[in-house]
Each structure stands twice: as C-alpha cells, then as structure tokens.
Backbone as JSON, one array per atom type, in Angstrom:
{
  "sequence": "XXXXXXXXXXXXXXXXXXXXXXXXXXXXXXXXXXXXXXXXXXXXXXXXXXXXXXXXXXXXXXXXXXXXXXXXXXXXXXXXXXXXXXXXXXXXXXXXXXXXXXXXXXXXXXXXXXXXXXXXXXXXXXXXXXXXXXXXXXXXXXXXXXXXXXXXXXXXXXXXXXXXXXXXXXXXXXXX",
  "N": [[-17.75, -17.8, 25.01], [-17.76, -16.5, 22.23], [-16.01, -14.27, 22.81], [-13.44, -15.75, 23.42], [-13.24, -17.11, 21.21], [-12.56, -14.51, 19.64], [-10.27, -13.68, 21.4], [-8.46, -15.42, 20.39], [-8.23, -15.28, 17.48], [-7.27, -12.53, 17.72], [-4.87, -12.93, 18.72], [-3.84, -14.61, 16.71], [-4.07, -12.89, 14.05], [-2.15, -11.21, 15.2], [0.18, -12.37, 15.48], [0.27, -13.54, 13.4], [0.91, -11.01, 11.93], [3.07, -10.52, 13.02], [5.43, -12.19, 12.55], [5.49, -11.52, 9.46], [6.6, -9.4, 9.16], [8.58, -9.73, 10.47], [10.14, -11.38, 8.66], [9.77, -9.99, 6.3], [8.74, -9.83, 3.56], [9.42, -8.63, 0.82], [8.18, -7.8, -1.37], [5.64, -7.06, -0.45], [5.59, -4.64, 1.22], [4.67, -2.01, 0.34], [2.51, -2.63, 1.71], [-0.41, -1.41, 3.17], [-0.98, -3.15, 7.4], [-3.55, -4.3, 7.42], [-3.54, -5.11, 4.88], [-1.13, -6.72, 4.13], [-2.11, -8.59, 6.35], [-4.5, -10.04, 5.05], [-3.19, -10.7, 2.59], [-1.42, -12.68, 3.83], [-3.05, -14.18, 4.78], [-4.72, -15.11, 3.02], [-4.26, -18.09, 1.35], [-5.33, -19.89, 3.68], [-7.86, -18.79, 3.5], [-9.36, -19.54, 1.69], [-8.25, -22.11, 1.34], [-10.41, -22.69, 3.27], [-12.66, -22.24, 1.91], [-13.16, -24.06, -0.37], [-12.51, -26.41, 0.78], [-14.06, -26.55, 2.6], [-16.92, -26.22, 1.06], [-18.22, -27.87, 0.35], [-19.57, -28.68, 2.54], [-17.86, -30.04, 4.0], [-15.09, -29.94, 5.68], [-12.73, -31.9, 4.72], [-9.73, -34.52, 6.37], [-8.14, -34.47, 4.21], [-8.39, -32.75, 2.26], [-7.45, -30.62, 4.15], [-4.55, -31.97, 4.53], [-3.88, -31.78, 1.89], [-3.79, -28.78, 1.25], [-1.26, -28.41, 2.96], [0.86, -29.3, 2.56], [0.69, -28.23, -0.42], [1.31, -25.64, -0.01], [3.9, -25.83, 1.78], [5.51, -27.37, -0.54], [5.83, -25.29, -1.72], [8.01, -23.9, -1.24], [10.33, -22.89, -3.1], [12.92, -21.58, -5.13], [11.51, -18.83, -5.84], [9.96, -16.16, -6.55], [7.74, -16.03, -4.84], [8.71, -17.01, -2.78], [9.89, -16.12, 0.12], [7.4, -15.34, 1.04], [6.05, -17.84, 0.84], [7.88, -19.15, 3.1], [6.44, -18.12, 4.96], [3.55, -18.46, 5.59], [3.29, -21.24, 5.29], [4.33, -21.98, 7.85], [2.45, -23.66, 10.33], [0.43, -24.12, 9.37], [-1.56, -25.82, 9.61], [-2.74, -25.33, 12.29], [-3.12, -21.99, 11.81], [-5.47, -22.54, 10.18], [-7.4, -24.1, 11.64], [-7.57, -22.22, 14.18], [-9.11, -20.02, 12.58], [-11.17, -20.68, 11.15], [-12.9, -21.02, 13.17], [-14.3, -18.75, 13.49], [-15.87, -18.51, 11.93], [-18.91, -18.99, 10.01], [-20.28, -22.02, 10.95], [-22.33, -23.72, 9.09], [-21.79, -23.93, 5.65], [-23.43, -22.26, 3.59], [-23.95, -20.26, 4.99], [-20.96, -19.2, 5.6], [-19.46, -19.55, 3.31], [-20.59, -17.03, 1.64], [-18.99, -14.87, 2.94], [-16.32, -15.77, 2.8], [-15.95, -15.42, 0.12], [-16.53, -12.76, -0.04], [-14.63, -11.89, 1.55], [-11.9, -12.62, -0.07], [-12.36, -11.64, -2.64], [-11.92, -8.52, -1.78], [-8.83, -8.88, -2.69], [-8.54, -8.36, -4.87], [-8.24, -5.3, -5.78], [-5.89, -4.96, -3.96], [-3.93, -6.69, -5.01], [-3.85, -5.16, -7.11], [-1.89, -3.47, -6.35], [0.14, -4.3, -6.39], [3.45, -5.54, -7.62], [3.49, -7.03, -11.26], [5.1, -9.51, -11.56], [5.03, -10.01, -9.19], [2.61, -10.63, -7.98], [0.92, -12.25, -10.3], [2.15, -14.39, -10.16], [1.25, -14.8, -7.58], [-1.61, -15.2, -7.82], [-1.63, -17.25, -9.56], [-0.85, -19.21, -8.04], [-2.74, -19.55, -6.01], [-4.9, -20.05, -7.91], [-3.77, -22.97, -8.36], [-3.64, -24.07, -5.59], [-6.34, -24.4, -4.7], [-7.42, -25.97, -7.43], [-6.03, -28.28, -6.47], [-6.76, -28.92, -3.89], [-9.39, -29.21, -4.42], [-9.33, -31.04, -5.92], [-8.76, -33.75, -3.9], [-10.06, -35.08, -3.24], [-12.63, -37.51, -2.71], [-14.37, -39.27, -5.55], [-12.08, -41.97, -7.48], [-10.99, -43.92, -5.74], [-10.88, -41.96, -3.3], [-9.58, -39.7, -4.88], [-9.43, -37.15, -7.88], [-12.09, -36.36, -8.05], [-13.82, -33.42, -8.15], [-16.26, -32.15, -6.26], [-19.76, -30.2, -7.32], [-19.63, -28.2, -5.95], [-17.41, -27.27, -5.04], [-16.31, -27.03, -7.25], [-17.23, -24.79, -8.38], [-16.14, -22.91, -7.5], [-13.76, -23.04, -7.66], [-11.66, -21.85, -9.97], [-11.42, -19.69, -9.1], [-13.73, -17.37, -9.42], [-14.04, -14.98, -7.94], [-11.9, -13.52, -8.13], [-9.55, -11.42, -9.89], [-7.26, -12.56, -12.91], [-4.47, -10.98, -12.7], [-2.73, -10.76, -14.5], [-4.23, -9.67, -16.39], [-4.61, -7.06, -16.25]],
  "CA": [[-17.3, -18.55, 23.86], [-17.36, -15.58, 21.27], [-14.84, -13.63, 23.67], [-12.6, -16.7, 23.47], [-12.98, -16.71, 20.0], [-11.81, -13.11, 19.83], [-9.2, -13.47, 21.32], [-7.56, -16.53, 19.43], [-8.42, -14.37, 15.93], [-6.71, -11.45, 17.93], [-3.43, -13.81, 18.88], [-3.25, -15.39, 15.36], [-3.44, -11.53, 13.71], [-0.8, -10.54, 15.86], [1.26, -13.75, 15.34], [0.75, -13.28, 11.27], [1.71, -10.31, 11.15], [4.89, -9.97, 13.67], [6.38, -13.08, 11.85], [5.27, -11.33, 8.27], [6.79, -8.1, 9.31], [10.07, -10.59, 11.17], [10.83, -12.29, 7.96], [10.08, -8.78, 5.84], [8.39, -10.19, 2.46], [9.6, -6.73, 0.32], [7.41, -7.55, -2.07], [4.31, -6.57, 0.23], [6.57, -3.57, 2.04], [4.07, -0.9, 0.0], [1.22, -2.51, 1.63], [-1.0, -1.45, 4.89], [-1.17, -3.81, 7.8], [-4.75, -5.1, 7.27], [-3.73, -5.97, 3.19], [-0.34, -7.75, 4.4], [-2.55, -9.73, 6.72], [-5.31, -10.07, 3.88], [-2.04, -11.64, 1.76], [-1.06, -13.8, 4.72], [-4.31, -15.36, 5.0], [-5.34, -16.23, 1.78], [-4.4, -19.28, 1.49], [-6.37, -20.11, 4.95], [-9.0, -18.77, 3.38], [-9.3, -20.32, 0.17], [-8.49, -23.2, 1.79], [-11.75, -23.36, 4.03], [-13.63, -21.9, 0.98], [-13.13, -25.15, -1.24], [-12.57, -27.51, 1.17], [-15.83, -26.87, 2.98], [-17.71, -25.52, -0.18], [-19.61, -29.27, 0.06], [-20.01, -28.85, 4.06], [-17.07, -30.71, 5.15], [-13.74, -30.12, 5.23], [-12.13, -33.53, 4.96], [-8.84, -34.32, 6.42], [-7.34, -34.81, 2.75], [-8.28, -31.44, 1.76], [-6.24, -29.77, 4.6], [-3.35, -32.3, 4.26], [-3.47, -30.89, 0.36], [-3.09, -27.37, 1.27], [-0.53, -27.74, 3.79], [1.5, -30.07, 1.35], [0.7, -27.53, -1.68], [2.26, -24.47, 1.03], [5.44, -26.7, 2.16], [6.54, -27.65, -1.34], [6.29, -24.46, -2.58], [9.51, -23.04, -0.64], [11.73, -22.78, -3.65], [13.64, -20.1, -5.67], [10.85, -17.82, -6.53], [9.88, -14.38, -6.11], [6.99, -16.28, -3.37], [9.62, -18.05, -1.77], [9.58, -15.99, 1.71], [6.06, -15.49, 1.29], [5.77, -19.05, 1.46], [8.32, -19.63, 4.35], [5.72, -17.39, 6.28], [2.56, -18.82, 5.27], [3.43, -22.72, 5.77], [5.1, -22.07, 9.31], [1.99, -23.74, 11.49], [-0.65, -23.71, 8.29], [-3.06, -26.23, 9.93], [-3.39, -24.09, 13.47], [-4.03, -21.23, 11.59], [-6.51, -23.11, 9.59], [-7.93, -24.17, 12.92], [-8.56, -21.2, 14.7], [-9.9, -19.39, 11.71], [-12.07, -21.48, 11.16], [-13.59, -21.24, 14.19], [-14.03, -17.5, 13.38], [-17.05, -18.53, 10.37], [-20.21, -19.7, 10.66], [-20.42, -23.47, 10.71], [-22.43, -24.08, 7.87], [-21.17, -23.22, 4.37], [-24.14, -21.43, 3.16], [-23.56, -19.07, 5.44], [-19.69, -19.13, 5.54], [-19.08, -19.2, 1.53], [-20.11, -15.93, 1.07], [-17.91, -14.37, 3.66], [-15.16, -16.09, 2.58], [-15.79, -14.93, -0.93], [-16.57, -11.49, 0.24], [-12.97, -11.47, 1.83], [-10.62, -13.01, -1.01], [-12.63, -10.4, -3.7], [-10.33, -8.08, -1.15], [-7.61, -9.33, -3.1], [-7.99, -7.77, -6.08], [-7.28, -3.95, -5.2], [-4.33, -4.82, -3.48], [-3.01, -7.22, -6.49], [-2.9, -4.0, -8.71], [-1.1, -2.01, -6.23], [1.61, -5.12, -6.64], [4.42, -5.44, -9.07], [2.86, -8.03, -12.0], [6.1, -10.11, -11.11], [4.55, -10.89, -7.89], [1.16, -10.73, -8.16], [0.29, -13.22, -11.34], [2.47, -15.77, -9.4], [0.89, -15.26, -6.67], [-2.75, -15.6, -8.14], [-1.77, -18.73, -9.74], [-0.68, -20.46, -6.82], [-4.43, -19.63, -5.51], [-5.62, -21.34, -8.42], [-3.23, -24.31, -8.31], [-4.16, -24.57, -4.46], [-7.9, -24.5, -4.81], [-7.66, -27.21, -7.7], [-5.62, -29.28, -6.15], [-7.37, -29.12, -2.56], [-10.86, -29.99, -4.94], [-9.22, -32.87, -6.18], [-7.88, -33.93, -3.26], [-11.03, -35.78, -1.8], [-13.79, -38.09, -3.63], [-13.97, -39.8, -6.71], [-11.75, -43.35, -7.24], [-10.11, -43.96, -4.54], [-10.27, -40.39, -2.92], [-8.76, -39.34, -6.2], [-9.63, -36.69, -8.79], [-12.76, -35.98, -8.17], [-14.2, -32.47, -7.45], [-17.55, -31.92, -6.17], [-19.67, -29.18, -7.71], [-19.89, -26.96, -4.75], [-16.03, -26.81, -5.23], [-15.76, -26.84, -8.62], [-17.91, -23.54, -8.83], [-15.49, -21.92, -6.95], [-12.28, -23.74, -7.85], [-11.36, -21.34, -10.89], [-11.79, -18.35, -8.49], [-14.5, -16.57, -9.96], [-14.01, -13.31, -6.92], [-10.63, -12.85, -8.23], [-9.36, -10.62, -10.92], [-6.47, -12.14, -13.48], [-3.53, -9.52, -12.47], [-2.29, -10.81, -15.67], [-5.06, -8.97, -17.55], [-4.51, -5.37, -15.4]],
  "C": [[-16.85, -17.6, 22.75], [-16.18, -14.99, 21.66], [-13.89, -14.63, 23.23], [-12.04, -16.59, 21.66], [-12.21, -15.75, 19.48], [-10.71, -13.01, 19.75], [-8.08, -14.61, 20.94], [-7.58, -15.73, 18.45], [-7.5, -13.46, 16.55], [-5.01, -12.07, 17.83], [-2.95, -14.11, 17.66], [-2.73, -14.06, 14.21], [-2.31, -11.14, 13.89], [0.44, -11.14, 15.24], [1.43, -13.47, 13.7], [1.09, -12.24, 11.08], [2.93, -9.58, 12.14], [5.15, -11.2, 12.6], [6.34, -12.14, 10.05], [6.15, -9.9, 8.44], [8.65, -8.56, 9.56], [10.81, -11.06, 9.68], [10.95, -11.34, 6.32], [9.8, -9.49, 4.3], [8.59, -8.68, 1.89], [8.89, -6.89, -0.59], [5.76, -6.88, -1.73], [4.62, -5.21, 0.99], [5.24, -2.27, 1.85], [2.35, -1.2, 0.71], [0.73, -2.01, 2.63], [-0.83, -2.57, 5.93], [-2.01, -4.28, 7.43], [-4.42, -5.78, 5.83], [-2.9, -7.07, 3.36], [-1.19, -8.75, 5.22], [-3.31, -10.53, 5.9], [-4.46, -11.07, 3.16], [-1.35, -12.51, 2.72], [-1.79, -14.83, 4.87], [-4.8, -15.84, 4.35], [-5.33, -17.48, 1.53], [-5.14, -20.11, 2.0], [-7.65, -19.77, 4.33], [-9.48, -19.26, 2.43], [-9.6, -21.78, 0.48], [-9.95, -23.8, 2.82], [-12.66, -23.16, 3.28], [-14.34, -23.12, 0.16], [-13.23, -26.21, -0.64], [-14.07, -27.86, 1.88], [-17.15, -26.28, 2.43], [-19.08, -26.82, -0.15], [-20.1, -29.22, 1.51], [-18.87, -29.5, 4.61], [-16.07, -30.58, 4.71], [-12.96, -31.02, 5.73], [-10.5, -33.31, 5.49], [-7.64, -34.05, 5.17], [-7.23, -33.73, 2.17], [-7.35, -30.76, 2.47], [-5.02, -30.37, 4.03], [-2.64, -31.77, 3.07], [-2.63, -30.06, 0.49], [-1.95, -27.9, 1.55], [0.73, -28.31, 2.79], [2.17, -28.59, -0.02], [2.09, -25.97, -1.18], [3.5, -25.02, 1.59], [5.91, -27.12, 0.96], [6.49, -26.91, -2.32], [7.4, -23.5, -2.31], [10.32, -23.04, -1.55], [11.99, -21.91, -4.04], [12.6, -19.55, -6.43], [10.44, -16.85, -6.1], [8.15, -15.05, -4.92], [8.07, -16.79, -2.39], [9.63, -17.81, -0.3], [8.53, -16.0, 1.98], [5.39, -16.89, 1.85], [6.62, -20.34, 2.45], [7.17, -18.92, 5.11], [4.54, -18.52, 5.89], [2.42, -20.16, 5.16], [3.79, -22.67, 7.31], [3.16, -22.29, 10.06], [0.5, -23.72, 10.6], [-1.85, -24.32, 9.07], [-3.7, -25.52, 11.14], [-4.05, -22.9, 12.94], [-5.1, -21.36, 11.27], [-7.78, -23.14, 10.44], [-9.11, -22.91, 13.88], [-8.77, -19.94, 13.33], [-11.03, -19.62, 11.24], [-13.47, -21.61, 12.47], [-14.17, -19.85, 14.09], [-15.31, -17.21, 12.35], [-17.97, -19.13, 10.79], [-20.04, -21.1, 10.15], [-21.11, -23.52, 9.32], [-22.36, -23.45, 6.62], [-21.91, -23.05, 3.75], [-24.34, -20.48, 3.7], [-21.83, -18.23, 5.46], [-19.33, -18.61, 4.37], [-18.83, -17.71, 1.17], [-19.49, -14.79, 1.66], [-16.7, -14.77, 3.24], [-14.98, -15.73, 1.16], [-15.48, -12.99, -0.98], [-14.88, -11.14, 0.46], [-12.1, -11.71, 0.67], [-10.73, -11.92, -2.4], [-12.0, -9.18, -3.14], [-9.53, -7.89, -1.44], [-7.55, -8.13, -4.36], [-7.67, -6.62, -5.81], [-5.6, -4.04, -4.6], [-3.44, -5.78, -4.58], [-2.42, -6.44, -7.4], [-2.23, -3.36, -8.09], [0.29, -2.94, -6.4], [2.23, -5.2, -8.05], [3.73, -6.98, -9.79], [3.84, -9.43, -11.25], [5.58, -11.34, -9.69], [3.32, -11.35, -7.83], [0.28, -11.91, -9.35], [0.91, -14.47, -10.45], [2.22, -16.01, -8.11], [-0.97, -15.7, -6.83], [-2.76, -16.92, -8.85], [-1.4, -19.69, -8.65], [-1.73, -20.49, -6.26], [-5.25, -20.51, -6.52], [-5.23, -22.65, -8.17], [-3.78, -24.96, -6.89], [-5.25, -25.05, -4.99], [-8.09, -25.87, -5.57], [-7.12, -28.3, -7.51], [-6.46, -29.5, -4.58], [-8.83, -29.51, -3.3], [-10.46, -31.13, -5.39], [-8.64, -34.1, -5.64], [-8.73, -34.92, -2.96], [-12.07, -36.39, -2.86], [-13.24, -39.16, -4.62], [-12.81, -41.18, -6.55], [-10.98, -43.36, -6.6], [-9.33, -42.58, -3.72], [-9.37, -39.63, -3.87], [-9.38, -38.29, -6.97], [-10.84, -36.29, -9.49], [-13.34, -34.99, -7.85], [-16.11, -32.18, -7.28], [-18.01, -30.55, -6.65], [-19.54, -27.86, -7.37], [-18.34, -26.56, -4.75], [-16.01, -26.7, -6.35], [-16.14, -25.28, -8.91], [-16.55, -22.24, -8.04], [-13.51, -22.35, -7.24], [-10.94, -22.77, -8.63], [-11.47, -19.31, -10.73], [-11.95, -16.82, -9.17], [-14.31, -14.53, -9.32], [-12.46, -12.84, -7.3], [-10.42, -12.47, -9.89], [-7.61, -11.24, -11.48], [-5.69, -11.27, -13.06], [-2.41, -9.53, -13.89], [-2.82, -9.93, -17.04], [-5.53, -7.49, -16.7], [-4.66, -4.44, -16.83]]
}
C-alpha cells in the first residue's frame, strides 16, 4: 500500500514538474526543481490544510479551490502559473492527499511545516510575482473556509480553519 503510494507521489512529481518546465513559468526559471514543485503544489496544499483543518474535507471546499484556480486564468503576471496549476487540480488533490496522515492533527502540522517552505523562496522572487502570488493563497484559503457551513452552506468558517485561514506560516513578501 505505502509502495503504491510512492509511486503515485513519484508520477504526480514528475507530471508537475514536466508540464511546469513544458509551459516554462519564467517567473520561477531562477528556482531549483524541488522549490518549482514546492510553487506548483501550494495550492494542493493549502487546499487540504483548510479544507480538512475541521477533519473533513467536504466536497464544497474542493469544488471552491478548483473554481478559485480555473477563474484565475487571466492577464496577470500568474496567468501561466495558473494554466499549470488548474490543469487536473482535483487528481492532484487526490493523490496527495493520500500521501498525509488521515487525521488532521497529525496532517496540519505537516502541511504547515511544508507551505512555511514558501517563504525563502518568495524572497528569492521578483515582488511583482511573489505578493500576487501570496495573495491568491490568502484569497484561496478564505474562500475555501467559507465555502462550507453556516446558512445554507454559506459563509461560515469553522475555527479550525479560521486559525489558519490568514496564513499565519507565511511571510507578507510585501513587507521583505
């Protein structure tokens, strides 16, 4: 089962970063492999951070993300970033997921551990890219917490997301 595991995480690596390498984001060009994947996966990871911050990640929360990552394809300095990083969002989701420990008191702080990651490689990015790409991590996050609950599955965030909503493990690149 772990083996199996393995090698889905190994396939999906591969897969994120030939297409990330295929479609040539130049804003990431200065980075290593492991950081470009690191900036491929965020999202994915963010997204299982918040959504299963209460224990369950509801269908409403993925649908969020994948939503939030498909209608952000327009004219901005993410724009290829986020042709790569929507292409197939809920599979990755999927088998990454499978990759953490089931329950999110063990998971959380792996998934925090990884996205605090981020910051080092944010400062080696141009501000340009980097503030707009840390706000789209916030905008995700609070829109995937308010995706689920509250009146009529509406606008409510639980606190186990909320604590993490305003992503405490990440560093401003606005305030470098």
């Amino acid at each position: 089962m772990e083996q199996r595991r393995a090698k889905k995480i190994g396939h999906l690596k591969e897969y994120m970063l030939q297409k990330a390498l295929t479609v040539m984001i130049k804003e990431l060009e200065r980075l290593n492999e492991s950081e470009v994947e690191l900036m491929l996966k965020a999202p994915v990871v963010l997204c299982i951070l918040i959504a299963g911050a209460d224990g369950t990640i509801d269908r409403k929360e993925i649908k969020e993300a994948i939503n939030v990552t498909v209608k952000k394809k327009d004219k901005t300095i993410l724009d290829n970033y986020f042709k790569e990083v929507s292409q197939d969002f809920e599979d990755k989701l999927k088998v990454l997921l499978q990759s953490y420990p089931y329950k999110s008191s063990q998971r959380n702080p792996i998934l925090i551990q990884e996205l605090s990651q981020l910051n080092p490689i944010l400062k080696k990015l141009d501000k340009t890219f980097s503030k707009p790409f840390y706000d789209m991590l916030k905008e995700l996050a609070e829109k995937i917490a308010g995706s689920s609950g509250g009146l009529w599955g509406m606008m409510s965030v639980d606190s186990e997301e909320a604590k993490y909503m305003r992503l405490p493990m990440l560093d401003d690149p606005a305030k470098k």
